[in-house]
C-alpha positions as CSV (number, residue, x, y, z in Angstrom):
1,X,14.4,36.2,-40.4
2,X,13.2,36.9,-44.1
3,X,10.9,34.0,-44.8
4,X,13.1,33.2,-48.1
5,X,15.2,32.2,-45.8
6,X,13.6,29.9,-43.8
7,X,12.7,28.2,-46.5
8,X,16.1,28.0,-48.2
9,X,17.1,26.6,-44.5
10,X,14.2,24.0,-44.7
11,X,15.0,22.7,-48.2
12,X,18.7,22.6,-47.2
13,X,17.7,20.6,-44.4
14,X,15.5,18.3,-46.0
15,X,18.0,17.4,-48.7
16,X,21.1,17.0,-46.5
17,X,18.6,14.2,-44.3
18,X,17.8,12.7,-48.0
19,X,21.3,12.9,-48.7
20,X,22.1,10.6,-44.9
21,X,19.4,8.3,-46.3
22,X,21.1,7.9,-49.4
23,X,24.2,7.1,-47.8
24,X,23.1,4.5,-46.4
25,X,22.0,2.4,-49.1
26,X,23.9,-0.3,-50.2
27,X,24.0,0.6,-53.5
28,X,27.2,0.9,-55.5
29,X,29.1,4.4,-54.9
30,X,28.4,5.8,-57.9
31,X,25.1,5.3,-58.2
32,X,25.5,7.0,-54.6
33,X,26.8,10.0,-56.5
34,X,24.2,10.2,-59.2
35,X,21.8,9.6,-56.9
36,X,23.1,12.6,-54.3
37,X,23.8,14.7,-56.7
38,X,20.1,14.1,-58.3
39,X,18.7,15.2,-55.0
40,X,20.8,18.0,-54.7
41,X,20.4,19.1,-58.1
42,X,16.4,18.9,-58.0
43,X,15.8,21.7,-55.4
44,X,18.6,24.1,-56.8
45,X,17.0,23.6,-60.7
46,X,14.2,24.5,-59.0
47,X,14.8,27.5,-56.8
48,X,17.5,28.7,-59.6
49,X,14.2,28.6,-62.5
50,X,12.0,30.1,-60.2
51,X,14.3,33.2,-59.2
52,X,14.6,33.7,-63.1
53,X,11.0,33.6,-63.5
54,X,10.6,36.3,-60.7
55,X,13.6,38.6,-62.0
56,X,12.2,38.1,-65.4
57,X,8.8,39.0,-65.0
58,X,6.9,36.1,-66.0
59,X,5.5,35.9,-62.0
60,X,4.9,37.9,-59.9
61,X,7.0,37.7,-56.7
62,X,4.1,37.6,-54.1
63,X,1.4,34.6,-53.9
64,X,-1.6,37.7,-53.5
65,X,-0.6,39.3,-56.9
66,X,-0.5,35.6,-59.0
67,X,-2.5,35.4,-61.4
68,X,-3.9,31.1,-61.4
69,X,-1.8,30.0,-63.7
70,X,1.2,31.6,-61.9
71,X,-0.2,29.8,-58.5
72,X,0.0,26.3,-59.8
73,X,3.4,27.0,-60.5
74,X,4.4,28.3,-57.7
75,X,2.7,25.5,-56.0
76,X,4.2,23.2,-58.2
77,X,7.8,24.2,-57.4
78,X,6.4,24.2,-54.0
79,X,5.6,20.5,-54.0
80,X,9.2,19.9,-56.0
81,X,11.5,21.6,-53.5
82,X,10.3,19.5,-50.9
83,X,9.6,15.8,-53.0
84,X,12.3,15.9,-55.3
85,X,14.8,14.5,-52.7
86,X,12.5,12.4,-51.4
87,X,11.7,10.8,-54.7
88,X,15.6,10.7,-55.3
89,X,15.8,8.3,-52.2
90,X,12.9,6.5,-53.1
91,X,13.9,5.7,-56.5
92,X,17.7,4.6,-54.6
93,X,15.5,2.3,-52.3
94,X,13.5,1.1,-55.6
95,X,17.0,0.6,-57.0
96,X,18.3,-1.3,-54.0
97,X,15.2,-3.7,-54.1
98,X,15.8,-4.8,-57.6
99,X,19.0,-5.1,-57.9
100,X,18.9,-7.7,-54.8
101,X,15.9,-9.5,-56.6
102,X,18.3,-9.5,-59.6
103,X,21.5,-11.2,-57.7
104,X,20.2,-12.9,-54.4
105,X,23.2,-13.9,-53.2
106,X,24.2,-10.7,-52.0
């Protein structure tokens, strides 16, 4: 299997557990929704800008032929495909948390 798509099967996974954790929250449903589709959206901006970067020449498509610059954004995106759901469902935990210290009668 084509290592792209190992890692399109790792982020997939990784959001859809984010995505569970979200869930989960009681939060109100549509801050469910912005926050779902905020950690689906981050991994997809990201694999979408780096594909166009590729196709467009601004990268290079291998790690050996990048030059450093190209590296720390490839690394970057790395870091982003990965922590971009989990920040989503940190930030719904974060939201969770205040919210009760704002009404705690709920």
């Amino acid at each position: 299997m084509p290592d792209q798509v190992l890692i399109y099967l790792i982020v997939a996974l990784n959001v859809f557990c984010q995505l569970m954790l979200i869930r989960r929250q009681k939060v109100a449903s549509s801050l469910k929704l912005k926050f779902c589709s905020l950690a689906v959206a981050i991994p997809v901006v990201i694999m979408l800008s780096m594909r166009l970067l590729i196709v467009s020449g601004t990268i290079h498509e291998y790690v050996v032929e990048q030059s450093p610059i190209e590296h720390y954004i490839t690394k970057g995106a790395s870091i982003l495909l990965i922590a971009g759901p989990w920040l989503v469902t940190l930030a719904v935990i974060i939201t969770r948390i205040r919210n009760r210290m704002v009404s705690p009668h709920h």
